[in-house]
N, C-alpha and C positions, 0 to 999 in steps of 0.2 A: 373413708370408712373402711370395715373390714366386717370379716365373719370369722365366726367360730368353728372347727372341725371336730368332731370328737371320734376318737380314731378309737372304734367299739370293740379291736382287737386285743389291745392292751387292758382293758378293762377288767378287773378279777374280783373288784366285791365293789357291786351296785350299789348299796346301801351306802357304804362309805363314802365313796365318792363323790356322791350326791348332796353328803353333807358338808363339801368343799364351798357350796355357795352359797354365803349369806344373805343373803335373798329370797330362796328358795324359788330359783330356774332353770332347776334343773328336774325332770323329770323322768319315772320309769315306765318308759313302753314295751313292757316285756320282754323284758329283760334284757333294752337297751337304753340307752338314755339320751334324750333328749333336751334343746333349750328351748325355754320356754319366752315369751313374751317380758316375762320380769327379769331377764338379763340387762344386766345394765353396762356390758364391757367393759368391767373394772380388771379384768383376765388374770384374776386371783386365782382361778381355777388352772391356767396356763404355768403359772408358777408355783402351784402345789399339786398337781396333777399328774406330776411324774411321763410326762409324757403323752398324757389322755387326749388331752387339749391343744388342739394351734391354732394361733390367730395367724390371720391369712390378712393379707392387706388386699380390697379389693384396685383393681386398673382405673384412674382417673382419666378422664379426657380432658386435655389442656384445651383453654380458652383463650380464645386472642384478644389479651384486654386491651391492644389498642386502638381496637376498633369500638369501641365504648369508650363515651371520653362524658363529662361533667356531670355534674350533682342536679338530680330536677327533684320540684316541690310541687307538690299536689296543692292546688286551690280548690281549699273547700266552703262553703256559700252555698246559700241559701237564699234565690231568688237576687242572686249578684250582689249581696251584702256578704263581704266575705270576713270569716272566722278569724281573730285572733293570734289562731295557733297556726294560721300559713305565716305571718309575717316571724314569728317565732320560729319557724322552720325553717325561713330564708335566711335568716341572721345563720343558723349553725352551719347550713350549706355554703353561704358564704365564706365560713370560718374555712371548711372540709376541702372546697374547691380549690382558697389561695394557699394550703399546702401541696397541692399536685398541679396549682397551676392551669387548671381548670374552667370552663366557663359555668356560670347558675342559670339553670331553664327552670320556669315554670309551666304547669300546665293545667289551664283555664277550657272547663268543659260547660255549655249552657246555652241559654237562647237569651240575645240582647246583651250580650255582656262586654263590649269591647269596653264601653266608657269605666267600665271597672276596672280592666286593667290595665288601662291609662294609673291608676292608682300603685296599681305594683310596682310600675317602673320607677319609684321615689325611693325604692327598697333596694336598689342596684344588684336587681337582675340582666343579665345580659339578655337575656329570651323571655318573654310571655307565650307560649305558644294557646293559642284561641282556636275553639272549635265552639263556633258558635251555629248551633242545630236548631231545628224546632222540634226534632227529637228526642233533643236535652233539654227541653224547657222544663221539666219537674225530675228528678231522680228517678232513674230506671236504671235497675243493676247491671241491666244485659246490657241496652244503650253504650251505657257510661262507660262501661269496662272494654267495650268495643273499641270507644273512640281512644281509649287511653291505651290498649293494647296498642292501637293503628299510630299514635306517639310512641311508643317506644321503637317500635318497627325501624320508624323512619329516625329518630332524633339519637337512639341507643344512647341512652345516658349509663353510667359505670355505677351510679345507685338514684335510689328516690325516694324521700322521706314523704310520707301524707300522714297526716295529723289523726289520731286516734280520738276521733270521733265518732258518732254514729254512719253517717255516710263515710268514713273512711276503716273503719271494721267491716265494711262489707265489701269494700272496692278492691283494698291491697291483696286481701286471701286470693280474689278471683283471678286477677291478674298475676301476681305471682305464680298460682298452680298452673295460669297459662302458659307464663313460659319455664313452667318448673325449674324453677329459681328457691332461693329462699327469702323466708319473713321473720323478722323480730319482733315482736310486738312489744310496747310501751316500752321502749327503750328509756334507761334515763341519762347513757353517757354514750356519745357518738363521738368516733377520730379516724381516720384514714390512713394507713402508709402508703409510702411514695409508689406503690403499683398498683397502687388506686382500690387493693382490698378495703374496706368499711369496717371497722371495727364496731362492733355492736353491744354494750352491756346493758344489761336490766337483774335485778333480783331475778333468783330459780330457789328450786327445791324447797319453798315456803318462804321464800327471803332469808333462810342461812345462811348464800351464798353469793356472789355477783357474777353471774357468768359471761365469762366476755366469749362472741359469738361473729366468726368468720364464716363468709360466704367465698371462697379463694377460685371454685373453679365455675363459677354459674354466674348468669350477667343479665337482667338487672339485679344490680343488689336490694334488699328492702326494707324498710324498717316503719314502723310509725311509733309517735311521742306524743303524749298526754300532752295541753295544755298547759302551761303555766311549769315546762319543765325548761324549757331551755330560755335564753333572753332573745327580745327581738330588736331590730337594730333600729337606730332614730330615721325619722323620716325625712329625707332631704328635698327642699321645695326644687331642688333642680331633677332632671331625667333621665337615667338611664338606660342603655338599651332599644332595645324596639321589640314590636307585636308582630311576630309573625303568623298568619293565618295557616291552619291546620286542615288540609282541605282533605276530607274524606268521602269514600262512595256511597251513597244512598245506600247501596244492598250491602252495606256491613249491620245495619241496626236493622236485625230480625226480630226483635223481640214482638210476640204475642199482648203482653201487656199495655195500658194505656193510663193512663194516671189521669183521671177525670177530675180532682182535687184534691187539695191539701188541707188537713184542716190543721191551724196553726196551734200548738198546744199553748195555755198562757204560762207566760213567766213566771217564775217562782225564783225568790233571793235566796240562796242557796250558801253553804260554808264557803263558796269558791269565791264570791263577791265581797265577803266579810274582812275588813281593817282589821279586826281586833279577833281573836280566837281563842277561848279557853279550852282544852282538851284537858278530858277524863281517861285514865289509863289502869290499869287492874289495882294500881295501888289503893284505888275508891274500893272499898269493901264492901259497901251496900249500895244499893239502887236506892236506899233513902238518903244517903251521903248526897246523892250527884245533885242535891240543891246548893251544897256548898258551891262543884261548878258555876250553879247556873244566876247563883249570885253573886259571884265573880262576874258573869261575862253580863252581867247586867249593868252593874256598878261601872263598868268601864265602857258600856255603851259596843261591847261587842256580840259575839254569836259563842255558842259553843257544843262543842264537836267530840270524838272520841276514835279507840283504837278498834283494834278489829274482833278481838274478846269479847266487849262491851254490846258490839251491835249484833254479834251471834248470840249472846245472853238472852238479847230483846231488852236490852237496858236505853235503847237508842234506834231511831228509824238508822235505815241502811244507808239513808242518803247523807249520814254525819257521821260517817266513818271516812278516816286520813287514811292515805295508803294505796298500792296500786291497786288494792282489790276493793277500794274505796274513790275518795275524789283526791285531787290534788289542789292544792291550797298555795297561795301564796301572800298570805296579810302583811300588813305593818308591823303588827305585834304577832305572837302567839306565845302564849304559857303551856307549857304542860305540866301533868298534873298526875303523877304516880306511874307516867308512859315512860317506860323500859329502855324504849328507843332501837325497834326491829328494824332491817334494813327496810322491811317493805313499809314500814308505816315512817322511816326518816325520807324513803325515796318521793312519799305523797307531800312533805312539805321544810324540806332541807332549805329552798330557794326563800324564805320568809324573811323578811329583812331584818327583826331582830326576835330572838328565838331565847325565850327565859324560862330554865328548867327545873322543876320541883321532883326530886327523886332521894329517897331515905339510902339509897344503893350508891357512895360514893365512885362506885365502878360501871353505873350503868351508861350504856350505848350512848344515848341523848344526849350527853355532857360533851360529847366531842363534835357535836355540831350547833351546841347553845353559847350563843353570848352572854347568859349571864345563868350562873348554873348555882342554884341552894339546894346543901346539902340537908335533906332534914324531914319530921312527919309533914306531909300534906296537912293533917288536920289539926296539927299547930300552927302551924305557918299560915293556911291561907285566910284563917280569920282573922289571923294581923294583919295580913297584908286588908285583906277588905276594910279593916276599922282604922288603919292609915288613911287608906285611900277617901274614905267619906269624913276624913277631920283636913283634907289637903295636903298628903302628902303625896311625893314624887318614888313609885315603886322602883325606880331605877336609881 
């Protein structure tokens, strides 16, 4: 990183100056000027400035990365029923590890939980590391983060994916600002080069953009991924590995709090569970249209969801919005249906096994990640496609 100088000698008309940056961060404190907060280090100012402005590169301090060596995965569970999106997470660590050559740690925090991760080891992890507490028997932030700090300490892994979840949105921030490191959140494309920096991309700046996101001089590296973002690998009835016990001191878990119970929220089937998915996207023009969706997603015995427009309208609860500011999806089918196809609403369900696109816009986004793409109105098309469909015909 660097900083901005602005050298207030050379400066001969404030006003002008100031309007060098398109942002507006630059400010006048009496008749000097100052940056403000909305600088964005574009150092546009540096090259029309005449001199005003120098970017200074601040002094890094080198890391010894080879004292951090593999990839660990956070298990996250729920009364030792564990989530989905660790085994999803081991598969890409896996991936990450056998390019540097690496070993895959996991790390298993709870009360009672060895016989669980007896289960990991079918995933070809080289480590489970277990701390199994009566501290940790329900989720406590302070606990948890304790015990996962007191792992990294000892085990220094070179990064560590944990799944963006509700326990894992609030575990990574804490330990990461612990060891003032950095964080990614909802990554959707993770890679490694050979010195073992983590490549990290997810959508920025609204999803215009894909930002790819290096951590080069800080160690652990961080990142967490949505569910149903990456693949998880098969399960092999043989074992890999072993459980190494994670032996910690009683006086690290200060926390005040005590978690007297939990009450279990109930289930609800959700767009995430859903085979079949019909998505509404701005090209619906009315809120009285989106019957046409919903009898689409009827007819075919599926669910149906929408873009991120739609559920700020209130055209749609928030929980049937695609995208990372939504849920992530992964069905058999999905149609879309007048959806544009923005990075951040292609990053919620790019992984869909076959992806059939309805868009009047021959150039729109979605067409480069659909398998089967109709150019044309929505509101022609989809009452053929329905009255096909109910005389037996095959929409593919």
């Amino acid at each position: 990183m660097g900083k901005l100088i602005v050298h207030q000698d050379k400066v001969q008309d404030v006003a002008a100056t100031i309007k060098i940056c398109p942002f507006g961060a630059m400010e006048n404190n009496d008749g000097k000027i100052e940056i403000n907060s909305a600088c964005r280090l574009c150092k546009l100012c540096v090259r029309k400035g005449n001199g005003i402005f120098e970017f200074v590169e601040e002094a890094t301090t080198e890391i010894d990365k080879s004292a951090w060596r593999g990839i660990a995965v956070y298990v996250d569970h729920v009364d030792g029923k564990i989530h989905p999106v660790t085994f999803e997470l081991i598969g890409k660590a896996k991936q990450l590890a056998a390019k540097i050559n690496q070993p895959v740690f996991a790390i298993f925090l709870g009360e009672n939980i060895n016989p669980q991760a007896q289960e990991i080891l079918h995933y070809g992890v080289d480590k489970v590391y277990v701390c199994d507490r009566k501290e940790l028997r329900a989720f406590n932030i302070e606990n948890y983060a304790a015990a996962f700090e007191n792992f990294v300490d000892k085990v220094k892994p070179a990064a560590i994916l944990v799944g963006a979840t509700p326990v894992g949105r609030q575990l990574a921030p804490r330990v990461a600002a612990h060891f003032r490191t950095g964080l990614t959140a909802d990554c959707t494309v993770l890679d490694i080069h050979e010195n073992t920096d983590l490549v990290q991309i997810r959508p920025a700046f609204g999803g215009n953009i894909m930002a790819e996101i290096l951590t080069p001089n800080h160690r652990p590296q961080m990142a967490t991924v949505r569910y149903k973002i990456m693949d998880a690998p098969k399960r092999s009835e043989e074992i890999f590995g072993s459980i190494e016990p994670l032996k910690v001191a009683a006086e690290i878990f200060t926390s005040k709090v005590e978690v007297l119970s939990v009450t279990v929220k109930p289930k609800e089937i959700g767009i995430e569970n859903a085979d079949i998915l019909i998505v509404a996207g701005r090209g619906v023009k009315k809120k009285e249209d989106l019957q046409l969706i919903r009898e689409l997603a009827e007819i075919l015995n599926g669910d149906f969801a929408c873009t991120r427009p739609l559920a700020e309208n209130g055209w749609f609860e928030p929980k049937r919005q695609i995208g990372l500011s939504g849920r992530t999806v992964r069905p058999k089918l999905i149609i879309t249906c007048g959806v544009s196809g923005s990075v951040q609403f292609v990053a919620g369900m790019e992984h869909s096994e076959k992806i059939f696109a309805i868009n009047s816009d021959p150039k729109a986004s979605i067409f480069k990640v659909a398998n089967y793409a109709v150019v044309g109105d929505l509101y022609e098309i989809i009452p053929k496609l329905i009255e096909k469909i109910k005389h037996g015909g095959n929409i593919a």
